[in-house]
C-alpha positions in Angstrom: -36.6 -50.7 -14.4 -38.6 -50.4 -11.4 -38.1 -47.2 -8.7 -36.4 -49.6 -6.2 -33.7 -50.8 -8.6 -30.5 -48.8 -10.2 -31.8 -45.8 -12.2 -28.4 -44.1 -12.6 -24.7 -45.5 -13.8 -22.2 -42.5 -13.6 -19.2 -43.6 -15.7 -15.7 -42.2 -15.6 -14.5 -40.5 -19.0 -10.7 -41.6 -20.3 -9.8 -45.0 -19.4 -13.4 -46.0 -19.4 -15.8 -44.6 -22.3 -12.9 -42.9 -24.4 -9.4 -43.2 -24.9 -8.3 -46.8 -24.3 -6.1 -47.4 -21.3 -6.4 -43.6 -20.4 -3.5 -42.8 -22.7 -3.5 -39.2 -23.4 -3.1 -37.8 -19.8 -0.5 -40.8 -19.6 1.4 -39.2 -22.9 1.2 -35.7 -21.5 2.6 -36.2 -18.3 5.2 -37.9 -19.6 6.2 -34.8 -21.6 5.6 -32.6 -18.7 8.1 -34.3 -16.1 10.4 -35.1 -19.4 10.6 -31.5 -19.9 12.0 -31.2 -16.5 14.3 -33.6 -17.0 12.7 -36.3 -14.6 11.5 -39.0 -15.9 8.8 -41.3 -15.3 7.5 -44.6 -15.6 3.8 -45.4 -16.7 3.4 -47.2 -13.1 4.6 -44.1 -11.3 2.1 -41.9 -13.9 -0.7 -44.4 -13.6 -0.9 -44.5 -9.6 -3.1 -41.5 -9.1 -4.8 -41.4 -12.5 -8.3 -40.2 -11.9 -7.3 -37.4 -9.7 -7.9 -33.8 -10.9 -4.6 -33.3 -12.2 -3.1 -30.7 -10.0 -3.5 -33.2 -7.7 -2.1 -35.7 -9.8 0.6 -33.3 -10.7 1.1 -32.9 -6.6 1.1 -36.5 -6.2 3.9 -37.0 -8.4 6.4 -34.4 -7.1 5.6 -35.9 -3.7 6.8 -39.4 -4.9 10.3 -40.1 -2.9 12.3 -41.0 -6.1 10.3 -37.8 -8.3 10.9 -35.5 -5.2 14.4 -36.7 -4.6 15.9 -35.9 -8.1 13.8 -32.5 -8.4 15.7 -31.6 -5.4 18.8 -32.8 -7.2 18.0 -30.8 -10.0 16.8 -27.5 -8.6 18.6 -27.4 -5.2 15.1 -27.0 -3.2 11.7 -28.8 -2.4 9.2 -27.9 -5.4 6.2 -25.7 -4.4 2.6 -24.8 -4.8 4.2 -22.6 -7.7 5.8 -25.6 -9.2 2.7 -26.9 -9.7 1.2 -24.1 -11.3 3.7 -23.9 -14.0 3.4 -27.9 -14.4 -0.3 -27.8 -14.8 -0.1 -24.8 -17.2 1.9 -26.8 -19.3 0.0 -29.7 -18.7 -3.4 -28.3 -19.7 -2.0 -26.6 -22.7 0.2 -29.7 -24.1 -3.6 -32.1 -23.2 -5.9 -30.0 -25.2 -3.8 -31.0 -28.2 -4.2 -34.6 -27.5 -7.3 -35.3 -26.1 -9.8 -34.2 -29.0 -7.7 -36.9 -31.1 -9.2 -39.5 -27.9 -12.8 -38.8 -27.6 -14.3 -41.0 -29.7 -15.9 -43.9 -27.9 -14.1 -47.5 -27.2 -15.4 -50.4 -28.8 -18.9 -51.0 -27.5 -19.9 -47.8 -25.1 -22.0 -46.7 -27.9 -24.2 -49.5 -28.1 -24.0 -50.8 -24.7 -24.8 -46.8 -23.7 -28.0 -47.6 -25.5 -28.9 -50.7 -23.8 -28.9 -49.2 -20.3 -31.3 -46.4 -21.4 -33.0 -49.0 -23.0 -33.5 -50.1 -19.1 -34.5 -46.7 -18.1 -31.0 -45.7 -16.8 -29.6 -42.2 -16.6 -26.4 -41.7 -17.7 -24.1 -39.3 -15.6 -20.7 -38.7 -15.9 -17.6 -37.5 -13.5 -13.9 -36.6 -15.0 -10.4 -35.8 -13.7 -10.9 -33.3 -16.6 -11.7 -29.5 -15.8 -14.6 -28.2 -17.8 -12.4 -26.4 -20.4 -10.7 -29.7 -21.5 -13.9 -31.4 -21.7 -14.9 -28.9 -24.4 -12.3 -30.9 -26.5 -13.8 -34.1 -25.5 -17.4 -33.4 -25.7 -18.5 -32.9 -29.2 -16.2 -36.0 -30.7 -17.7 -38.1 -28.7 -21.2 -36.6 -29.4 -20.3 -37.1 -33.0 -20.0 -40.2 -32.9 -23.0 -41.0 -30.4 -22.1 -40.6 -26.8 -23.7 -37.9 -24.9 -24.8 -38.6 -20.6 -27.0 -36.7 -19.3 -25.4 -35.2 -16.8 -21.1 -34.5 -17.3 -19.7 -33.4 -13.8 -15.9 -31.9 -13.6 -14.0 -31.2 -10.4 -13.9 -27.4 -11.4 -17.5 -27.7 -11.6 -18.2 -29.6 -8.5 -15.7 -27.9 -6.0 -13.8 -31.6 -5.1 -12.2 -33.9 -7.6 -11.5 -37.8 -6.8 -11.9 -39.4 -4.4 -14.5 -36.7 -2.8 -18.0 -37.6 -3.9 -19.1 -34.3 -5.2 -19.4 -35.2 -8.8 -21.8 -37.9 -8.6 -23.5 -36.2 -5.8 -23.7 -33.4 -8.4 -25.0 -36.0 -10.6 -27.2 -37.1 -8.4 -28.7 -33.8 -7.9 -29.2 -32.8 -11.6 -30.7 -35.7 -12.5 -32.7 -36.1 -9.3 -31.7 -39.8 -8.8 -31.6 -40.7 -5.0 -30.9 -42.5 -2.2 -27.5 -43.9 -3.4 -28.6 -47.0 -4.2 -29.8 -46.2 -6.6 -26.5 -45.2 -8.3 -23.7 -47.0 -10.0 -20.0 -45.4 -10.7 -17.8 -47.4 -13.2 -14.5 -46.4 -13.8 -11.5 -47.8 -14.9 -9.0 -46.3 -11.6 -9.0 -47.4 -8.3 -9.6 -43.3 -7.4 -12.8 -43.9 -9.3 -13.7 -46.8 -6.7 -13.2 -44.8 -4.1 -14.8 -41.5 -5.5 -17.9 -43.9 -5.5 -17.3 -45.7 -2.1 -17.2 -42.3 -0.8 -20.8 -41.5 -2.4 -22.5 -44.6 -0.6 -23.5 -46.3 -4.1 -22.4 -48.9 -6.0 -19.2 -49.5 -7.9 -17.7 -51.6 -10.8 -14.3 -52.0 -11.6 -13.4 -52.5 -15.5 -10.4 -54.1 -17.2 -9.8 -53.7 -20.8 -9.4 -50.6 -21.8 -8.7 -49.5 -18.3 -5.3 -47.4 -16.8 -5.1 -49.6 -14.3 -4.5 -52.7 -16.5 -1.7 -50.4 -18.0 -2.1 -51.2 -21.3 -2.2 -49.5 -25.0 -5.0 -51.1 -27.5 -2.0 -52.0 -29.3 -0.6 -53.9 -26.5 -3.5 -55.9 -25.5 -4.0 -57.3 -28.9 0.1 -58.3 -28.7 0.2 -59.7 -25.2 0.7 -63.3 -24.9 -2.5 -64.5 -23.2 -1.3 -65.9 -20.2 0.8 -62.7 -19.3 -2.6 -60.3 -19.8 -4.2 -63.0 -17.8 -1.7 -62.6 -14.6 -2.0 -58.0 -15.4 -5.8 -58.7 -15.1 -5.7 -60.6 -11.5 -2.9 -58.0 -10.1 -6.0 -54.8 -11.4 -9.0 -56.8 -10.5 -7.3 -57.1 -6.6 -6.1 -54.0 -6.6 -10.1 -53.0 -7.2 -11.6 -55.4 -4.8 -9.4 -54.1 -2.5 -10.2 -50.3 -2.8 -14.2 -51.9 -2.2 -15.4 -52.5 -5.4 -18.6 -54.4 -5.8 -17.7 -56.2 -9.0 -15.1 -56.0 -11.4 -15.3 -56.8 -15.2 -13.9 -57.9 -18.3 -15.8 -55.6 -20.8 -17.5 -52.7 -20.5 -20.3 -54.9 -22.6 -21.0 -56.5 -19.9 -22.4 -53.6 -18.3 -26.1 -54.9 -18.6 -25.7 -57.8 -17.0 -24.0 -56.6 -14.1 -26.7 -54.2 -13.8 -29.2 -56.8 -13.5 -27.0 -59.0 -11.1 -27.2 -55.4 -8.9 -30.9 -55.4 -9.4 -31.0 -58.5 -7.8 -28.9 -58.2 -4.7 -31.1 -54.9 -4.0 -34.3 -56.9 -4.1 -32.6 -59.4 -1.7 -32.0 -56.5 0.6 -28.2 -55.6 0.0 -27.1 -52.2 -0.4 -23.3 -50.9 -1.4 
């Protein structure tokens, strides 16, 4: 991997590397607004994942129908306080469910090793704070996938789509100018969070939140049905500016190289 190529790929954490389709956060917000007696569907979850989740808890109260029957229920608006006591609930109800997510999807592992084979750095950005990540972390170290560099919104002062994190990235593992820098995630937040940060991005499909879909699911599917839920996500990516989207996160090195390429013919994100 020469200097003037890609010498970092920041990946996103749930959804992407760990916890197919992004399912715990899905499963806890569910509770959350259940407990309140409001509840949701997995689109209406699914919309902002990748945010911190305060915003993500914000951006669900502010969702006509969601902010319609609160108001309904409670006989007032919700609140800043609101989402306090959501997130409180939130965080403690996730750290249950998360360390039983962490171990690494189908092919990260190896694939992981292949890009450092390259001479890639591996960073990391999450809608996780850095107390939740200590329930991630050492699963999926256990079972052999550790970045270099793991950024959290907490950490970094913004979450999604603010480019802190991988600028944070950036800076620890002294990778620059952008360039120089891939972000993959599995949200269209995660587009943007990279779009923001001037470097490349790559959407992914299965596995992802935005497809919407359990492991379970995708193997159950009929094929033209998964088919027709893979054109709606890969738009929906394109659209938010992605530079290309994939199948499998295997397919990872390849893209890479394709990258490699458009740099040497002068492109840039």
């Amino acid at each position: 991997m020469s200097d003037s190529g890609i010498r970092m790929v920041v990946f996103d954490w749930a959804g992407t590397v760990v916890d197919y389709g992004s399912s715990a956060p899905a499963q806890v917000f569910d509770q959350v607004f259940l407990g309140e007696g409001i509840p949701l569907t997995r689109q209406e979850i699914n919309g902002p994942m990748g945010m911190e989740k305060k915003d993500h808890i914000r951006a669900l109260l502010s969702l006509d129908r969601v902010r319609t029957a609160w108001k309904q229920k409670n006989g007032r608006d919700w609140t800043q306080d609101d989402v306090e006591r959501l997130y409180e609930i939130f965080e403690k109800q996730l750290f249950d469910t998360v360390e039983n997510r962490a171990l690494p999807m189908p092919g990260v592992v190896e694939t992981v090793a292949a890009l450092r084979d390259q001479g890639l750095r591996i960073g990391s950005t999450t809608g996780y704070t850095a107390q939740m990540m200590t329930r991630v972390i050492p699963r999926a170290q256990e079972a052999g996938y550790h970045p270099d560099c793991i950024m959290t919104p907490d950490v970094a002062g913004h979450g999604r789509p603010h480019p802190d994190m991988i600028f944070r990235c950036m800076e620890q593992l002294e990778v620059y100018p952008p360039y120089h820098v891939v972000k993959v995630g599995d949200t269209v937040v995660d587009i943007l969070e990279g779009k923001n940060a001037g470097v490349w991005t790559i959407g992914l499909l299965m596995g992802s939140n935005l497809l919407g879909l359990t492991e379970e699911e995708a193997k159950e599917i009929d094929p033209k049905d998964l088919e027709a839920r893979k054109q709606v996500a890969r738009q929906k990516y394109l659209d938010a500016g992605a530079d290309l989207v994939l199948d499998w996160f295997t397919e990872l090195p390849a893209a890479i190289s394709a990258l490699e390429s458009a740099i040497k013919e002068g492109r840039r994100p």
